[in-house]
C-alpha positions in Angstrom: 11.7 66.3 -12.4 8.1 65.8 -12.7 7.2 61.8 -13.9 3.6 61.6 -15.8 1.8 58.2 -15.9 0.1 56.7 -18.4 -2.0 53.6 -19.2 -4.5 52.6 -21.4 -8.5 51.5 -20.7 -7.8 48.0 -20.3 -6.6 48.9 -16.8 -10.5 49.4 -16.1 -9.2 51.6 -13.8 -12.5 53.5 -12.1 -12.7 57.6 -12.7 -12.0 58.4 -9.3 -9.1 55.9 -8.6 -7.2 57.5 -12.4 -8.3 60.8 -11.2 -7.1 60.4 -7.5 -3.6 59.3 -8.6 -3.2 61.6 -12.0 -3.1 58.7 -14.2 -3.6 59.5 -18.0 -5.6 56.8 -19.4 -5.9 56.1 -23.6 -8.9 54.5 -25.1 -9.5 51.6 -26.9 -11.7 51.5 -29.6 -14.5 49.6 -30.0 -15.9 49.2 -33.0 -19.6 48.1 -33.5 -20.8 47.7 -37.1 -19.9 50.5 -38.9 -19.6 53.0 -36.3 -16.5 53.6 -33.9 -16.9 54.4 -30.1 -14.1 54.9 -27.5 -13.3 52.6 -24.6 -15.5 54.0 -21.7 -15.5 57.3 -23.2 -18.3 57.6 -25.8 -19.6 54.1 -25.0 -20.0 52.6 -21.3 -19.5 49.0 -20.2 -23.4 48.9 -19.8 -24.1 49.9 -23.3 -21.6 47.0 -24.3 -22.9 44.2 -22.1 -27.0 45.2 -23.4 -25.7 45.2 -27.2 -22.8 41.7 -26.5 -26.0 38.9 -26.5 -26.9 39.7 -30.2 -25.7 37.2 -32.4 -26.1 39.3 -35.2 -23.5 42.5 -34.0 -19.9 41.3 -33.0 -18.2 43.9 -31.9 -14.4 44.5 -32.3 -11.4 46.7 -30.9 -8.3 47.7 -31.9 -5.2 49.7 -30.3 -4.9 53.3 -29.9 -3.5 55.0 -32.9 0.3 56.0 -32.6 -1.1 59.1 -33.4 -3.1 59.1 -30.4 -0.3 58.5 -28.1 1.5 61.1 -30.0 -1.1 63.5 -28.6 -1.0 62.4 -25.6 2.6 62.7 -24.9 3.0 65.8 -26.3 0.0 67.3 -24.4 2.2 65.7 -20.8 4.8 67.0 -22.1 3.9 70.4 -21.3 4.0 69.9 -17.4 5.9 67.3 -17.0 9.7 66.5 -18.0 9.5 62.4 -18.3 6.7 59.7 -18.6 6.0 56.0 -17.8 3.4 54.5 -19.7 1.9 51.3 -18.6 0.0 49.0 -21.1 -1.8 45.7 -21.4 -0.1 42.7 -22.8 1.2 43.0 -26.1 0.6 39.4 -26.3 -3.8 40.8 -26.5 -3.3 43.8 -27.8 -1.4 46.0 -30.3 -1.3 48.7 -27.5 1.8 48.3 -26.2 3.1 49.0 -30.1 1.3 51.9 -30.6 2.5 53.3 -27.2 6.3 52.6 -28.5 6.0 53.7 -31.7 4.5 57.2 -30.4 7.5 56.9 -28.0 9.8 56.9 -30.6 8.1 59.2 -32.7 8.8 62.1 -30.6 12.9 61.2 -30.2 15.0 63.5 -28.6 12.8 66.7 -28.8 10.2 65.3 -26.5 10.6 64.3 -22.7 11.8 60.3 -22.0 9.5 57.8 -22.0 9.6 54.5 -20.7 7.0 52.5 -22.4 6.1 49.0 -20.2 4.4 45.9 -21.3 3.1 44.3 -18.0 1.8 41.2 -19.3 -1.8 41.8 -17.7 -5.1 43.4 -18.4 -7.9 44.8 -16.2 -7.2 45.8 -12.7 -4.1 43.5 -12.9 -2.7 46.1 -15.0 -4.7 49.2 -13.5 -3.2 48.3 -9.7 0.3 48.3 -11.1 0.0 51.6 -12.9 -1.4 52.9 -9.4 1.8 51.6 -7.1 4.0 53.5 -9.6 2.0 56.9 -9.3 2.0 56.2 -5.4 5.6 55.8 -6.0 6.4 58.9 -8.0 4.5 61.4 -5.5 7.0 59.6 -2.9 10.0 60.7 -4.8 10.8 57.7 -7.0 13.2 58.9 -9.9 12.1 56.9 -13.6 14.0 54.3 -13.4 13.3 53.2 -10.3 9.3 53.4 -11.2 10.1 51.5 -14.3 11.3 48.7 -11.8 8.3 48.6 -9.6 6.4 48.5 -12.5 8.1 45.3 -13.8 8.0 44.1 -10.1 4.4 45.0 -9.5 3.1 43.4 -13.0 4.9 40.1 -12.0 3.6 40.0 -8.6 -0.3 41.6 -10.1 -2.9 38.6 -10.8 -6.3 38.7 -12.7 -8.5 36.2 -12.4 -11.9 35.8 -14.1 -15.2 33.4 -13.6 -17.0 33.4 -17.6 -20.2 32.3 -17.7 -19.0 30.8 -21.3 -16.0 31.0 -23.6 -18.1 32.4 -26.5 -17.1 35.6 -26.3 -13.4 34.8 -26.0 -13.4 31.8 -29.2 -14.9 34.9 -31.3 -13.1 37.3 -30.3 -9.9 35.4 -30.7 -8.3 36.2 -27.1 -9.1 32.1 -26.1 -5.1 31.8 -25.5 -4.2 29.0 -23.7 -7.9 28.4 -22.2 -8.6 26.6 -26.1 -8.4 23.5 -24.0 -11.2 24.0 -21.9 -13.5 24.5 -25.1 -15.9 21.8 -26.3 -15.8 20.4 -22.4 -17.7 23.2 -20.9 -21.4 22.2 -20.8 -22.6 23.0 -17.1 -19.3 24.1 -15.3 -17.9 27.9 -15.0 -14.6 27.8 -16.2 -12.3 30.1 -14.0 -9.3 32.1 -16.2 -6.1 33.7 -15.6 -3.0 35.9 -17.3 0.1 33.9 -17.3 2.9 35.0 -19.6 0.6 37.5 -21.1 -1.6 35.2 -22.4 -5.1 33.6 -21.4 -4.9 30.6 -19.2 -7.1 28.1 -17.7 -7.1 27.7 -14.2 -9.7 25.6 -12.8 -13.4 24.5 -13.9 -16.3 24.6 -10.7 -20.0 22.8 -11.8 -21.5 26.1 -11.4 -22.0 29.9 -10.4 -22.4 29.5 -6.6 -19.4 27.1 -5.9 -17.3 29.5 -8.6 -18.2 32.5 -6.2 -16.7 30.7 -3.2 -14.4 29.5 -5.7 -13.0 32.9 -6.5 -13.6 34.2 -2.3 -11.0 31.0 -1.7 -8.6 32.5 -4.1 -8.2 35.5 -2.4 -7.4 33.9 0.5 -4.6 31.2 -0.9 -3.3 34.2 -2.3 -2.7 37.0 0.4 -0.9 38.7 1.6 -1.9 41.0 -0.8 -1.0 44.9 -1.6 -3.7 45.5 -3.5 -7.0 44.1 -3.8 -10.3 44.6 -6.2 -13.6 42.7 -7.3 -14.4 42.6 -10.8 -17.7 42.2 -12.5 -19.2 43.2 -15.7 -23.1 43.1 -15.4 -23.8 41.5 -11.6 -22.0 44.5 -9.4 -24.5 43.0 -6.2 -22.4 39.4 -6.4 -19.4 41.4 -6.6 -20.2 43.2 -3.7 -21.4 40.7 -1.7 -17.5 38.5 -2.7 -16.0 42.0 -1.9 -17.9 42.0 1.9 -16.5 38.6 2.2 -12.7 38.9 1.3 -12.4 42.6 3.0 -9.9 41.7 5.5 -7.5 40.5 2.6 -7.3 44.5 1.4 -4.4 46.2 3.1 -7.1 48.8 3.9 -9.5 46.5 4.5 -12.0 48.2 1.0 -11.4 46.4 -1.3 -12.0 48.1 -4.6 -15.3 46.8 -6.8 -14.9 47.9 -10.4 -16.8 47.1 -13.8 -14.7 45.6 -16.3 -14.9 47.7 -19.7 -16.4 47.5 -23.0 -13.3 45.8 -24.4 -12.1 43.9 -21.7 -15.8 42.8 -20.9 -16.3 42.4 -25.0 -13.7 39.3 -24.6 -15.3 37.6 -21.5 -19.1 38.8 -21.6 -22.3 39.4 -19.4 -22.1 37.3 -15.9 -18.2 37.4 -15.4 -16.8 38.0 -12.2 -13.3 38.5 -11.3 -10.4 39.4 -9.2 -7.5 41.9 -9.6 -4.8 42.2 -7.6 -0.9 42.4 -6.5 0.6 40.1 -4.1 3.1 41.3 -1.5 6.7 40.8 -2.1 8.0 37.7 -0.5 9.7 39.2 3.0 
């Protein structure tokens, strides 16, 4: 039985990496005034980040049409007998809805499909959808890639250094971080995913210290299965954190990766990140 995976663009899983491991991934939409663009398809994270400062154009996004899952299941469908597909947290996003509601859609005349919530966005999310497709070319039936899914997305962490909450407060993604609003002036604040959601995690007085800030969290968290450096407009300090923290990759590359136009429309120009799973306990 052949197993196809899916996620969506909020993994910001890079070409190569989705490519590499046969993952099908579903754009977003972004919408910018009156005109409509898909997720890293018909606009790139650098279009986003040059178009984000203007006060005057707030972008938005919404979820995938059901109809656009639809589509995309039926398409798999054709070579392959069952799917898992692998979403950001419905918490963020309506997603995760869309991806059941397509599920459901097709009923018994289409192959089974596991639809999973992980509770994580970015490369939190795109890592987990990568450990099940490594899974599935070793033999792993559905149900057991359903349960390293769950296992992987409770074990996967994102991290992210703003340069401010603006982008988060008006985009209404703030979460549990509200309380580091309105006592922000000169510090970085430093996020995280818990329980799906936006949470604070620590505050550092500025950029430098919040780049050894985030190398020291790679650290306090290994052992790690699965490692990546996140930026949206300053790849060069990315790359530099990702020289540093190299020996915490099991492969010892850690993977540097842009964060997208609606993932990076939430937590703006400057951010720099992490994304990664943490070995199970032995």
């Amino acid at each position: 039985m052949s197993i196809a995976v899916v996620t969506d663009s909020t993994s910001d899983l890079p070409v190569d990496i989705a490519k590499q491991h046969d993952i099908s991934v579903v754009p977003l939409n972004v919408h910018i005034e009156d005109e409509t663009f898909l997720d890293g398809v018909t606009i790139s994270a650098d279009e986003m980040y040059r178009i984000l400062p203007d006060q005057k154009v707030i972008p938005t996004t919404s979820a995938p049409s059901v109809g656009t899952y639809l589509e995309m299941y039926e398409k798999l469908s054709e070579t392959h007998d069952e799917i898992i597909s692998i979403h950001i947290s419905s918490k963020l996003s309506l997603t995760y809805n869309s991806a059941v509601q397509a599920a459901a859609g097709l009923g018994s005349n289409g192959p089974r499909i596991e639809v999973v919530d992980t509770e994580q966005a970015s490369m939190a999310l795109g890592f987990t959808a990568v450990q099940v497709a490594e899974a599935i070319v070793g033999g792993s039936t559905l149900d057991e890639a359903v349960a390293l899914a769950k296992s992987a997305s409770k074990r996967a962490v994102f991290i992210g250094m703003v340069d401010t909450l603006e982008y988060l407060v008006r985009g209404g993604r703030i979460g549990k971080a509200q309380g580091f609003v309105g006592s922000i002036l000169r510090v970085k604040p430093i996020l995280t995913i818990r329980e799906g959601e936006a949470h604070p995690l620590e505050r550092v007085r500025n950029r430098k210290k919040g780049i050894a800030r985030v190398k020291s969290l790679v650290a306090e968290y290994a052992p790690l299965e699965k490692l990546s450096i996140l930026y949206t407009t300053d790849e060069v300090d990315a790359q530099e954190i990702a020289n540093e923290v190299a020996s915490y990759a099991p492969d010892g590359e850690p993977v540097v990766a842009q964060l997208g136009p609606v993932v990076g429309n939430y937590l703006g120009p400057g951010t720099l990140g992490l994304g990664f799973i943490r070995a199970e306990p032995s």
